[in-house]
C-alpha positions as CSV (number, residue, x, y, z in Angstrom):
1,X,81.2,-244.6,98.9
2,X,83.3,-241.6,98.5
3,X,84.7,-240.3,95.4
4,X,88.4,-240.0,94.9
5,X,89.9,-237.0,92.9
6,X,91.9,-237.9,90.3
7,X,93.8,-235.6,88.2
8,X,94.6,-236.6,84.5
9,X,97.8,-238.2,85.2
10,X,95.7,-240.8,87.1
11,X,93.2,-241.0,84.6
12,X,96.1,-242.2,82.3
13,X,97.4,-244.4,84.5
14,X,93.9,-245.7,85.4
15,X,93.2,-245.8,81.4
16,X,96.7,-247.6,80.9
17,X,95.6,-250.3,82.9
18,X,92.3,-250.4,81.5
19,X,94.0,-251.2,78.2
20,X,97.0,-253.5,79.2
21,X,96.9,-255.0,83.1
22,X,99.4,-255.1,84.6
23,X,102.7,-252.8,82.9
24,X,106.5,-252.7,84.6
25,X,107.4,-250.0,86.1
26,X,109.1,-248.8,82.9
27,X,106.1,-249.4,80.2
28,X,103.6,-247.5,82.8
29,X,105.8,-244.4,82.6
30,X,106.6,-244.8,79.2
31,X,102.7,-244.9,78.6
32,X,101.7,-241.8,81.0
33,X,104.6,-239.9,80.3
34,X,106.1,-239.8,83.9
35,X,109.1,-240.8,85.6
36,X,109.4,-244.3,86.5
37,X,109.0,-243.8,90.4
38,X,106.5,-241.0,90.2
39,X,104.3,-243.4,88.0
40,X,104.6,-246.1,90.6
41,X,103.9,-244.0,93.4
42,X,100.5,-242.7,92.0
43,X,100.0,-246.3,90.9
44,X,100.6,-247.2,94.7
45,X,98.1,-244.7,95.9
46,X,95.1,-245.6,93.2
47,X,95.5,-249.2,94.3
48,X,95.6,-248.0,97.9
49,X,92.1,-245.7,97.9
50,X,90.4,-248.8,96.3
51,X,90.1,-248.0,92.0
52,X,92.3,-250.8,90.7
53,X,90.3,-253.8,91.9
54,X,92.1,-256.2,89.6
55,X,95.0,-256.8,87.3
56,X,92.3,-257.5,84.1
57,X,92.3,-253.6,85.2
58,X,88.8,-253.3,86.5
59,X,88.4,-249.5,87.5
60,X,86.1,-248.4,90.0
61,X,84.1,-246.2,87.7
62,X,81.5,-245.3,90.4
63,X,84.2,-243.6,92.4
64,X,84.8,-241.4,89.8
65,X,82.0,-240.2,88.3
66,X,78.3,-241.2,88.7
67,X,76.5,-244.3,86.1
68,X,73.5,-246.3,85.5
69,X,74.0,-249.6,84.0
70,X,70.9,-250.7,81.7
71,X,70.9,-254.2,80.4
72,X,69.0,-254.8,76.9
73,X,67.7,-257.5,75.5
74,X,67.5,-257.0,71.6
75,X,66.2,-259.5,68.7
76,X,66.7,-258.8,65.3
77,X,63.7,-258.8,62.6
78,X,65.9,-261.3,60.3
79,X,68.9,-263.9,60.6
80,X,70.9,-263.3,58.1
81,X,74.8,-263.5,58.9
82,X,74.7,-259.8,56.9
83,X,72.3,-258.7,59.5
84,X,74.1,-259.9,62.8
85,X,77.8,-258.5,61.1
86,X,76.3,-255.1,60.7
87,X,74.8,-255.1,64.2
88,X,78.2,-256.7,65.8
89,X,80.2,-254.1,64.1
90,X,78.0,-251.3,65.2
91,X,78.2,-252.3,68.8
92,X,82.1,-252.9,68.7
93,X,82.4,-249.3,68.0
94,X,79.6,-247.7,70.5
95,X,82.0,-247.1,73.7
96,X,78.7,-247.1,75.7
97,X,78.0,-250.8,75.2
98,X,80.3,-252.4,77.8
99,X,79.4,-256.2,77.1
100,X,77.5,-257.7,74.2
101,X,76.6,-261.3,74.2
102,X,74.5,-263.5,71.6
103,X,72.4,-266.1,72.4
104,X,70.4,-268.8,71.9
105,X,66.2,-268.8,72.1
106,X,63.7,-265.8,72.6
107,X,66.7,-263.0,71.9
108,X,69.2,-262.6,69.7
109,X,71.9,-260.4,71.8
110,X,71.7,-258.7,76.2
111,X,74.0,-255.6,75.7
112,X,75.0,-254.1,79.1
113,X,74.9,-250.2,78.4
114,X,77.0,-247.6,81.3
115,X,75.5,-243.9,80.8
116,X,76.7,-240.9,82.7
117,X,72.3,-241.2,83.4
118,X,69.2,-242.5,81.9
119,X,69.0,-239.6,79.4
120,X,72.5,-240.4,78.2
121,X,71.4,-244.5,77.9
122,X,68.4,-243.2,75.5
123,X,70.2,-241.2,73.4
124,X,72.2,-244.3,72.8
125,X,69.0,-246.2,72.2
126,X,67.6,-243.5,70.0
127,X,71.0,-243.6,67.7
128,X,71.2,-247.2,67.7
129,X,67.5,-247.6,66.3
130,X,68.6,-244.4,64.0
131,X,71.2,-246.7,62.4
132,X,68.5,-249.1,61.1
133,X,70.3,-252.1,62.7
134,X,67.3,-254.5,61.8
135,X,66.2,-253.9,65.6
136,X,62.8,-255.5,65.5
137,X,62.3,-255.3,69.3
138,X,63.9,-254.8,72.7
139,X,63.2,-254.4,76.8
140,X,65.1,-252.5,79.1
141,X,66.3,-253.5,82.4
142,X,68.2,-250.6,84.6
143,X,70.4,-252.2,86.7
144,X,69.7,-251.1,90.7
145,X,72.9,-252.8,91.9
146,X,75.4,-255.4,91.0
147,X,75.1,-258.9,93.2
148,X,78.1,-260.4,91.3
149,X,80.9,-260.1,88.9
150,X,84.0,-262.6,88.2
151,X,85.5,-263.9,86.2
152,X,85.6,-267.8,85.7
153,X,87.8,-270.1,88.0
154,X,90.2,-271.8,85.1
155,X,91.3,-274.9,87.4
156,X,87.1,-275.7,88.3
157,X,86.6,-275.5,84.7
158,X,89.6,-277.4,83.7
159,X,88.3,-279.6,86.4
160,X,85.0,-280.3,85.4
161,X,85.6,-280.5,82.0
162,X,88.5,-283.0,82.4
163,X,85.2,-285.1,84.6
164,X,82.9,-284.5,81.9
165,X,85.5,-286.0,79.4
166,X,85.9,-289.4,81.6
167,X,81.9,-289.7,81.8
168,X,81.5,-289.9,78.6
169,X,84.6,-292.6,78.2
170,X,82.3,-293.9,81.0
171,X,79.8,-294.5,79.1
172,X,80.9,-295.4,75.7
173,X,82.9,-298.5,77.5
174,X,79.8,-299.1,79.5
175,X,77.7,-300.0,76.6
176,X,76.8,-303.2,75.8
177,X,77.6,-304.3,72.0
């Protein structure tokens, strides 16, 4: 895949999407600081070379500069709602963490990390366990290539939901008193 140079008008622009999605013409140069027809030009030509791959503003970040994605699995040595707050809020603030969910069963939270490298990711580690987060353990997975990533189909799961709802009616009525 080859790299695109971008100059930091385009990272702006790039950035500004990031943040907001799709802008008018008018609120994109307001943001970047351009004209209204230079900004849309150079908006034009990022969305031409491939970097804007969606209007939830999904850059291309391997076209720019080179990343490793490491997914962690974490757990937590207690369950107190003080103890997942304090970790939450840490995470919210560490730009490195790009997606932090918690579950249900063996783990407590699988953080998706992006590092400029591996070095980078453990240094991130390192600080993380510095901040005496209550981290009691966590693996590593380093991610060698991404199979899939969407975002949910709204009318399927309207859909099936709306199904799941009439089962259940279903079922209730089905009973026999």
């Amino acid at each position: 895949m080859s790299r695109v140079r971008l100059d930091a008008t385009d990272i702006r622009i790039l950035d500004a999407l990031q943040r907001h999605g799709r802008l008018s013409k008018a609120r994109l140069a307001g943001i970047v600081n351009l004209s209204p027809t230079p900004a849309w030009s150079r908006l034009a030509r990022l969305e031409a070379v491939g970097l804007v791959r969606g209007y939830h503003a999904d850059i291309a970040i391997a076209r720019i500069a080179d990343v490793t994605q490491v997914v962690v699995t974490l757990s937590l040595a207690r369950h107190r709602r003080a103890d997942f707050d304090r970790f939450e809020a840490y995470v919210r603030d560490c730009d490195a963490v790009t997606d932090c969910i918690a579950t249900g069963g063996g783990m407590d939270y699988v953080l998706t990390f992006v590092c400029p490298d591996l070095a980078a990711f453990q240094l991130e580690m390192d600080a993380m366990l510095a901040a005496e987060l209550g981290v009691e353990r966590y693996f590593t997975y380093i991610v060698t290539r991404e199979v899939k990533r969407a975002r949910p189909t709204l009318s399927r799961l309207i859909e099936s939901g709306d199904q799941s709802e009439r089962s259940a009616i279903r079922a209730r009525t089905d009973r026999p008193d």
